[in-house]
C-alpha positions in Angstrom: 0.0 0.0 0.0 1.6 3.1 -1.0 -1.0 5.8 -0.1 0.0 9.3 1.9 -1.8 9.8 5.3 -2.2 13.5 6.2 -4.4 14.9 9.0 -7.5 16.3 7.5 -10.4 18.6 8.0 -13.4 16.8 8.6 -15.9 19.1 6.4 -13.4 17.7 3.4 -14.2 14.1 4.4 -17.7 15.2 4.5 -17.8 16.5 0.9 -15.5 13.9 -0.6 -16.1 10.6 0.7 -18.4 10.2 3.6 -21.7 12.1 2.1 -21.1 10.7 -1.5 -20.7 7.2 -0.2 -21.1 5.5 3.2 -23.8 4.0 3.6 -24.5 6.3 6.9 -24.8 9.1 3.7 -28.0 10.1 5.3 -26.8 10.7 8.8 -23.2 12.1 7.8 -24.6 15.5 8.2 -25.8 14.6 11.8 -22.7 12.6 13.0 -20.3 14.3 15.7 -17.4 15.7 13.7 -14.2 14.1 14.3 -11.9 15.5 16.3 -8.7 14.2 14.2 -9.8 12.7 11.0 -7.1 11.5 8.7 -7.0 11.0 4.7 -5.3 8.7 3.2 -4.2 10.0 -0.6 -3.3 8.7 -3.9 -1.3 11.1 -5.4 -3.5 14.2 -4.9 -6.9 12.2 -4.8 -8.7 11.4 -1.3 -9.3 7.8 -1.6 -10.0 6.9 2.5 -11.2 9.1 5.4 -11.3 8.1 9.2 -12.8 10.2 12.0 -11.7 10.1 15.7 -14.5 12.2 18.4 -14.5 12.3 21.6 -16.6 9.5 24.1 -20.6 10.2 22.4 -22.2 9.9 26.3 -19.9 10.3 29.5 -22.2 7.8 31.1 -19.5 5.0 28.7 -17.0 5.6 31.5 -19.0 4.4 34.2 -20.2 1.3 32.1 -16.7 0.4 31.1 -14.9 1.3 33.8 -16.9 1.9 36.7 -16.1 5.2 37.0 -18.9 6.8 39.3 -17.3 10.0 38.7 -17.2 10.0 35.4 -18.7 13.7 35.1 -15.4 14.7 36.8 -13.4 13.1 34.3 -10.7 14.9 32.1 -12.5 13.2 28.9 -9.1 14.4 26.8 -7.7 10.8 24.8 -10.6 8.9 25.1 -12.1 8.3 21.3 -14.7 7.1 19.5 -13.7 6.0 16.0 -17.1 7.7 14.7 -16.5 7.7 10.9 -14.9 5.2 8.2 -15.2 5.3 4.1 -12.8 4.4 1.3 -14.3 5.9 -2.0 -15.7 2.8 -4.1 -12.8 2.8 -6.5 -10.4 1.5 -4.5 -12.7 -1.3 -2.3 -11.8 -3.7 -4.5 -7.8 -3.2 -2.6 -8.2 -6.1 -0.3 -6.8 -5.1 3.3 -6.4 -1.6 2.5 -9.5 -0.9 5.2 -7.5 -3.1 8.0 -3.8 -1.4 6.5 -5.3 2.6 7.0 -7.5 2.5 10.4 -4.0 0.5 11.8 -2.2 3.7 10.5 -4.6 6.1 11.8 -4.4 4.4 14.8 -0.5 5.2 15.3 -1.0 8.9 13.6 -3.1 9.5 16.8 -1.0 8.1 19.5 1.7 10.1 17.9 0.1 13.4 18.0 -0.7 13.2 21.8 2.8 12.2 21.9 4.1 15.1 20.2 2.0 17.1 22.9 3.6 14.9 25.9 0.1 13.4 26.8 -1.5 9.9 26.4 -4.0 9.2 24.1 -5.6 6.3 26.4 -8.5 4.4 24.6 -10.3 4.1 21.1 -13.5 2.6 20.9 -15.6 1.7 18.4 -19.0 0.2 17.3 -20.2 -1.3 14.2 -23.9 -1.9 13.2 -25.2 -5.0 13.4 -27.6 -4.8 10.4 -25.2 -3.5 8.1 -21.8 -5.0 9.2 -19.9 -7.4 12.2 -16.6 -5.0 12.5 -14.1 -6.8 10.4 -11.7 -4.0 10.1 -11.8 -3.8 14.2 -11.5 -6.7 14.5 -8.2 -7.2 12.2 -6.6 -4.1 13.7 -6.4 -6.0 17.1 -10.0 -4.3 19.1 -10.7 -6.4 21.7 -14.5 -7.6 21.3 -17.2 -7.0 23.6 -20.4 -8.4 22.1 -23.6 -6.4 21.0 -25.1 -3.4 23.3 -28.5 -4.2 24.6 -31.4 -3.9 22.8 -33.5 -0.7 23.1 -36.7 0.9 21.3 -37.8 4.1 20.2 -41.4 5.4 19.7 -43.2 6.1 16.7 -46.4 7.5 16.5 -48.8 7.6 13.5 -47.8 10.5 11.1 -48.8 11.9 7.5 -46.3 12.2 4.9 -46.6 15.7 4.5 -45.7 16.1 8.6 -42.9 14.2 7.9 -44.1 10.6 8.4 -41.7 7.7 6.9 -43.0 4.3 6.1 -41.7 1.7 8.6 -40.9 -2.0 6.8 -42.9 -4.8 8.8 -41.5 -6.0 11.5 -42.2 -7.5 14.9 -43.1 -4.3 16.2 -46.4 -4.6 19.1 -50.1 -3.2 17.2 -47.8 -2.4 14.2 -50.0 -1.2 11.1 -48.8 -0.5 7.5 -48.7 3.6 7.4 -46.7 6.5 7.6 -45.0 7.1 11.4 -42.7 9.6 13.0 -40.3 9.1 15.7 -40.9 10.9 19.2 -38.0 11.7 21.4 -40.3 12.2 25.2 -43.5 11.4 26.2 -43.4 7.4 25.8 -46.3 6.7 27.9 -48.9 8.9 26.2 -47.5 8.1 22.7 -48.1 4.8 23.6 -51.2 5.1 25.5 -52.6 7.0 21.9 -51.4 4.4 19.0 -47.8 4.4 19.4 -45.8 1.9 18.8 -42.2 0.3 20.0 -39.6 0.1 17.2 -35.9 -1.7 18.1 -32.9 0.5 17.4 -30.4 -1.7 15.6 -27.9 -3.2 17.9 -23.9 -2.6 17.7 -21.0 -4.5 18.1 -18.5 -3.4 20.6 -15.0 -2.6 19.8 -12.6 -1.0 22.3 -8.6 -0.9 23.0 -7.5 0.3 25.6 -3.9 2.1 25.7 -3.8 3.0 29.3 -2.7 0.6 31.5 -3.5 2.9 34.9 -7.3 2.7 33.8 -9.4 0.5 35.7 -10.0 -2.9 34.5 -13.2 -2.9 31.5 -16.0 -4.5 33.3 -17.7 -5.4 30.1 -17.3 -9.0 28.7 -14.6 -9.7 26.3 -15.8 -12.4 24.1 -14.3 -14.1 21.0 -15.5 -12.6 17.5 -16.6 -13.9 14.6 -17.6 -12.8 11.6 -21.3 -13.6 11.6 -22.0 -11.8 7.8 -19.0 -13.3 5.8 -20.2 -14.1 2.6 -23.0 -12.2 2.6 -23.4 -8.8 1.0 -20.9 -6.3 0.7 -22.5 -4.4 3.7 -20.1 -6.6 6.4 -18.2 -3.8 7.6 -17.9 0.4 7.9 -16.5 1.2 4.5 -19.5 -0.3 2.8 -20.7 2.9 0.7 -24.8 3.7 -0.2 -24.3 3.2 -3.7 -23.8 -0.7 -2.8 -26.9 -1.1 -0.7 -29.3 -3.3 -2.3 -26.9 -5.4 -3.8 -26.1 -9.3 -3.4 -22.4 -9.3 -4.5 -20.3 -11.5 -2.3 -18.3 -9.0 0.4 -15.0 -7.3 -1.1 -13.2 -8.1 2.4 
């Protein structure tokens, strides 16, 4: 792989790769922007993007660690690797994924290096209806199964209020229509036609560089790559323009 990584803007990973073709396009413009997001180039074209923020809830430290401070806590060099996308010219480049996030990886212990600090964990999650985290998983994250399974409510909606139509699905009094998603009120949604929708569930991935942390009180276990074979959508470069497709998985 002979490709030049150089630390990047996010808004150009947003406009070149991540908008244009991962297949979280929809949500790109919602996503917390990285805080370090490195490019990797071909000569002066951005073929690969990857996006390190900060922790997305403080409440992670307590559930990882136990920290029952964790409000308190200097959050600096603890990550979440929140974004991933080569463009789809360069997919078919077997282990390139695996090769660039390992890079990255190093870029950003070296920066808090240059700085005389610690960068002191990455973590990561990967979608369980879209991929099972092969790249994490072959740049050396230690596995912690799938977070537990929660709902959201939707309530009966028109179109023209912005009402989406859900797929069926084992959802409780479900009926074919337009919904909308409510963020409070449960109970009286509920208690006036609404209904429980499961959010996908994600895969775990953490490492963990600082040895003075508390030991991870979640459950390592062994991973395995429950979607090889299947479409291409088995890990985070997977691109929107692929969706729909049954071609065998370029990694």
């Amino acid at each position: 792989m002979n490709y030049d990584i150089r630390l990047i803007q996010n808004r150009l990973a947003e406009q070149e790769l991540y908008l244009p073709y991962h297949y979280l396009s929809d949500q790109s413009s919602k996503h917390r922007p990285g805080q370090y997001t490195f490019g990797a180039y071909d000569g002066d074209r951005l073929v690969a993007a990857c996006g390190f923020a900060g922790f997305p809830v403080a409440e992670l430290f307590k559930g990882i660690w136990g920290m029952k401070d964790f409000r308190e806590i200097d959050q600096s060099g603890f990550h979440e690797l929140s974004r991933l996308c080569i463009h789809p010219d360069y997919q078919v480049n077997k282990g390139l994924a695996s090769w660039f996030v390992s890079r990255c990886l190093r870029r950003l212990k070296a920066l808090y290096a240059k700085e005389k600090k610690r960068c002191r964990a990455v973590l990561s999650y990967a979608d369980s209806d879209q991929h099972s985290g092969v790249v994490y998983a072959a740049c050396n994250f230690k596995y912690y199964g799938l977070t537990k399974l929660k709902y959201n409510v939707w309530t009966p909606c028109p179109p023209e209020q912005g009402g989406k139509l859900l797929p069926p699905g084992d959802y409780p009094t479900y009926q074919e229509g337009y919904w909308k998603q409510q963020s409070r009120g449960w109970k009286v949604h509920l208690d006036n036609g609404g209904i429980l929708v499961p959010r996908g569930q994600k895969h775990r991935f953490l490492i963990v560089w600082d040895k003075t942390l508390p030991e991870v009180l979640w459950e390592e276990v062994k991973w395995t790559n429950d979607r090889a074979g299947q479409v291409v959508n088995t890990h985070p470069v997977s691109t929107a323009h692929l969706r729909g497709q049954t071609q065998a998985s370029l990694f």
